[in-house]
C-alpha positions as CSV (number, residue, x, y, z in Angstrom):
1,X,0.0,0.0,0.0
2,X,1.2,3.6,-0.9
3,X,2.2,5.3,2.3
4,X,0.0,8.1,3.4
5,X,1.7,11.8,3.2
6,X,2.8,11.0,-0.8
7,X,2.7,14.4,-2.6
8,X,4.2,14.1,-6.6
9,X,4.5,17.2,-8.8
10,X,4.1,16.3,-12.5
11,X,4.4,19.2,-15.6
12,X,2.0,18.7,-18.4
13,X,3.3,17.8,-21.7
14,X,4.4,21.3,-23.1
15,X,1.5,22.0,-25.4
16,X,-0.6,21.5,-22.4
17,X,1.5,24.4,-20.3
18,X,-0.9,27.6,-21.6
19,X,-3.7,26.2,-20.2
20,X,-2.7,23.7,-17.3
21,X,-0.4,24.8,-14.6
22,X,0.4,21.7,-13.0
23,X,-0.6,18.1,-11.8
24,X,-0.4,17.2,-8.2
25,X,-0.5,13.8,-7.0
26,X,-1.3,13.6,-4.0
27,X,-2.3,10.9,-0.9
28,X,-2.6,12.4,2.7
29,X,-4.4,11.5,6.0
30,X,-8.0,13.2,7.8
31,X,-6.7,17.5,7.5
32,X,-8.8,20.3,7.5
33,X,-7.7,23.4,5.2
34,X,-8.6,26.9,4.7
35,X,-7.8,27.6,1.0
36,X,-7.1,30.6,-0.4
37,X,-8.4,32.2,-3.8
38,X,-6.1,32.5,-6.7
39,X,-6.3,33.4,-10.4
40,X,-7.3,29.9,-11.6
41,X,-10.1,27.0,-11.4
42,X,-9.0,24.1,-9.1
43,X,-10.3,20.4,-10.3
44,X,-9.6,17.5,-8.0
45,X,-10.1,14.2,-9.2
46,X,-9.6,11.9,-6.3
47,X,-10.6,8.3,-5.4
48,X,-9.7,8.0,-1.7
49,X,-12.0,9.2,1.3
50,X,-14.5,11.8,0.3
51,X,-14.3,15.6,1.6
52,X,-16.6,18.3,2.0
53,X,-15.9,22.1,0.0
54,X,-17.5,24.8,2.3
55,X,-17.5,28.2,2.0
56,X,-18.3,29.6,5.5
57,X,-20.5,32.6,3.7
58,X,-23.4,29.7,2.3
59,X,-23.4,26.0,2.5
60,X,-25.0,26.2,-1.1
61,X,-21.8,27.3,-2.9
62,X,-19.8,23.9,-1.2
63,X,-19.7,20.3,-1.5
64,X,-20.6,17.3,0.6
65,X,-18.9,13.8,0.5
66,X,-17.5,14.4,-2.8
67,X,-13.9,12.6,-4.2
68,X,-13.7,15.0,-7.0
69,X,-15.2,18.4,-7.7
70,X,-14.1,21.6,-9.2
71,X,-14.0,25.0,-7.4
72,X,-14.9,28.4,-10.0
73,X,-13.6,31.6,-9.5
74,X,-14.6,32.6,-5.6
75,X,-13.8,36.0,-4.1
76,X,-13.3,34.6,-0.8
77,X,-11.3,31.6,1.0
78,X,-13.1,28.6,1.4
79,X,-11.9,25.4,3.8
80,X,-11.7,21.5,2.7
81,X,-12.2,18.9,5.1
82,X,-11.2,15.0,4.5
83,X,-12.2,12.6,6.5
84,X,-9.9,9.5,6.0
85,X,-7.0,9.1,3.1
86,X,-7.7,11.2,0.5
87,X,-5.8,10.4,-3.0
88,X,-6.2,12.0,-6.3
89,X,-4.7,14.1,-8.2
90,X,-5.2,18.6,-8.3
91,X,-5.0,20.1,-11.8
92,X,-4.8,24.5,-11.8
93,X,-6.7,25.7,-14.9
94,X,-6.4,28.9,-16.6
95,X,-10.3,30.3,-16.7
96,X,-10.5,30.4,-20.1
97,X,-9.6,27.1,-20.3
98,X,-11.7,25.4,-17.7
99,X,-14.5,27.2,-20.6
100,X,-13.6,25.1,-22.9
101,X,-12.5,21.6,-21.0
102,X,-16.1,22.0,-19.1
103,X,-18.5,23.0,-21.6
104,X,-20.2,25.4,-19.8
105,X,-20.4,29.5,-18.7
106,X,-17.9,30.1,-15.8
107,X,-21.2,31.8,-14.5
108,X,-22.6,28.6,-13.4
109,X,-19.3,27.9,-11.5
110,X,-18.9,31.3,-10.3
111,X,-18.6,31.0,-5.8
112,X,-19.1,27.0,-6.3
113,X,-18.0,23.9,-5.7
114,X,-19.1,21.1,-8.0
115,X,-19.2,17.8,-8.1
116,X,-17.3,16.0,-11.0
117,X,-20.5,13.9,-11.2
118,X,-22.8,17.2,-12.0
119,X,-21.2,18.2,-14.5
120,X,-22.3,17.7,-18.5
121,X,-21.2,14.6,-20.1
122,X,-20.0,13.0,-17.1
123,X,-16.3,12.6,-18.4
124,X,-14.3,13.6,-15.3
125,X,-16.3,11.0,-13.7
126,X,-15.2,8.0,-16.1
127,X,-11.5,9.8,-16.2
128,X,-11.2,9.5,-12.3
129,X,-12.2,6.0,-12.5
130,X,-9.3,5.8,-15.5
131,X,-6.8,7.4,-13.1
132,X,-7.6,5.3,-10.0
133,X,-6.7,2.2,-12.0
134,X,-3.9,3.4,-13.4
135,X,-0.3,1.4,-12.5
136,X,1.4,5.0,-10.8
137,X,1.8,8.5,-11.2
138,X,3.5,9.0,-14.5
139,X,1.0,6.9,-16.0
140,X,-1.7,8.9,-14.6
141,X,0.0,11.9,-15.8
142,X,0.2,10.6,-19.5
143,X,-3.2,9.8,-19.5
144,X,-4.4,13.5,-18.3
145,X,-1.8,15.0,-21.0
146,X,-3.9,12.5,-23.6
147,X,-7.3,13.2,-22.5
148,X,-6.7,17.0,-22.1
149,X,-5.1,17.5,-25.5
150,X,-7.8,15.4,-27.1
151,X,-10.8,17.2,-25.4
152,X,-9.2,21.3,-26.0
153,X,-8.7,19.4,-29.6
154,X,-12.2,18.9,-30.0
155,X,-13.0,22.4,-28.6
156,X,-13.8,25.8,-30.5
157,X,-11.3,28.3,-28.9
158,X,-12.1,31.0,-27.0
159,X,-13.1,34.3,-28.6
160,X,-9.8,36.2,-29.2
161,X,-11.4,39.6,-27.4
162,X,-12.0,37.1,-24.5
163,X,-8.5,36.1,-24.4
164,X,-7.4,39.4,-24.8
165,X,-9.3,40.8,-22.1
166,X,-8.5,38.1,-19.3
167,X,-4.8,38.8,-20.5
168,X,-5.2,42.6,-19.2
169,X,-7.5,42.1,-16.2
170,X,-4.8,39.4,-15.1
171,X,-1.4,41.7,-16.0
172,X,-3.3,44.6,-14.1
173,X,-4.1,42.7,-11.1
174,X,-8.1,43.3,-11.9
175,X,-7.5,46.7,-10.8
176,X,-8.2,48.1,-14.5
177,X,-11.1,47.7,-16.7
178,X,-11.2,46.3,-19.8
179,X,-11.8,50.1,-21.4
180,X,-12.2,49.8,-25.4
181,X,-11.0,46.3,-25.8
182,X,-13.0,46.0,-28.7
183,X,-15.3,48.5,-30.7
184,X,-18.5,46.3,-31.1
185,X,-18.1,43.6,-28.7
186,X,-17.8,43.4,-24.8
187,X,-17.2,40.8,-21.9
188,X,-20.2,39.5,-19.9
189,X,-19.4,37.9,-16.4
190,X,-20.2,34.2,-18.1
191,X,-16.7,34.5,-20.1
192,X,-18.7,35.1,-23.4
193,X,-18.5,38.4,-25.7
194,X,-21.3,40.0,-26.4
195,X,-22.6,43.2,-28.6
196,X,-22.1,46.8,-27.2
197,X,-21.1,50.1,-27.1
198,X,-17.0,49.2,-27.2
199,X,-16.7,50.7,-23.7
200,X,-16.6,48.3,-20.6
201,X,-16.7,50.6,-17.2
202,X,-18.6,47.4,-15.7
203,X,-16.1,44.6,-16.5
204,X,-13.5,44.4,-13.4
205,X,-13.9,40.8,-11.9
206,X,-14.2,39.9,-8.6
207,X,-10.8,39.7,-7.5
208,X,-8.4,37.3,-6.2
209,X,-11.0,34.0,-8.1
210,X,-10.4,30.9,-7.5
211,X,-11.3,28.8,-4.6
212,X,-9.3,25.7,-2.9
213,X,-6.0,27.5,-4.2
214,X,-4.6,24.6,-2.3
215,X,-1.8,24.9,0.6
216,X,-0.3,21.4,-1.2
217,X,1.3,24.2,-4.2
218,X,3.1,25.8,-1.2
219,X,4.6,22.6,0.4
220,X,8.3,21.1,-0.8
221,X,8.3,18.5,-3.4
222,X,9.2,15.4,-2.3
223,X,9.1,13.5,-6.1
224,X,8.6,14.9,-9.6
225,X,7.4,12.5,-11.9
């Protein structure tokens, strides 16, 4: 049996690294957390004990007995509480992608935790069944790299004003607005572009998104596969 306390750092296959910061392996005893928000959406795919996502503001926006969820952007710190081992692995998604890879408006994720199993199409739930089997970490690794590549692939990107705009909200620090970033379109809070005047004074985000930035990114490495 894999020894409890097992944290492995794996770097996606470099066409991957635009729109997935990292894997993280990880399998770790009963801990409670309070996470912190960050500029990305957090997706856990586990198979070990089941946890509960709560934001202390409304028990609507967590989850309950889940093994895999993903957190949207949150403008507020949220804990995690596992009761048990908990293994799985943590992926860090760039908004925009987390779009395309989910299939739906980050509106609908917006101050939420999900459930894997919730979600449309039901495909993070037959991948964490994929990765549980799988013989160790590398392999698990390979198979996100494949199934990643293959679903962003199969996926119209996003709309280059979009892209644009997150660009400048993020290398501002969200404290300018997207002023002018195109002269017939605009960006609505779902992540879609939509017809207007060319002037955006409402489009600052909530800052610092991203529930379940988790404290496991700030610990040493102890393997990188």
């Amino acid at each position: 049996m894999a020894p409890a306390g097992e944290m492995v750092l794996g770097l996606p296959d470099v066409r991957l690294r635009p729109f997935v910061d990292r894997y993280v392996g990880y399998r770790e005893r009963a801990d409670v957390r309070r996470e912190s928000a960050g500029v990305f959406v957090v997706l856990i795919l586990g198979w070990g004990a089941p946890l509960d996502v709560t934001d202390p503001r409304s028990a609507e926006r967590g989850a309950t007995k889940v093994d895999s969820f993903v957190a949207g952007t949150f403008d507020g710190w949220c804990t995690t509480r596992t009761m048990g081992v908990g293994e799985g692995v943590e992926l860090l998604l760039a908004p925009l992608t987390a779009r395309r890879l989910l299939g739906l408006p980050l509106s609908e994720l917006t101050n939420r935790a999900v459930g894997v199993g919730q979600l449309p199409g039901r495909w993070l739930d037959r991948l964490r069944g994929r990765l549980a089997e799988a013989a160790g970490w590398p392999e698990r690794f390979a198979l996100l790299d494949w199934v990643l590549a293959g679903r962003l692939a199969s996926s119209p990107p996003v709309d280059a004003r979009l892209d644009w705009a997150w660009r400048w909200l993020v290398a501002s620090g969200g404290q300018e607005g997207v002023w002018g970033c195109s002269p017939t379109n605009w960006v609505g809070a779902d992540g879609t572009s939509r017809p207007g005047s060319g002037r955006t004074s409402g489009c600052r985000p909530r800052w610092s998104p991203g529930c379940c930035a988790s404290s496991r990114r700030a610990r040493r490495w102890p393997t990188v596969a």
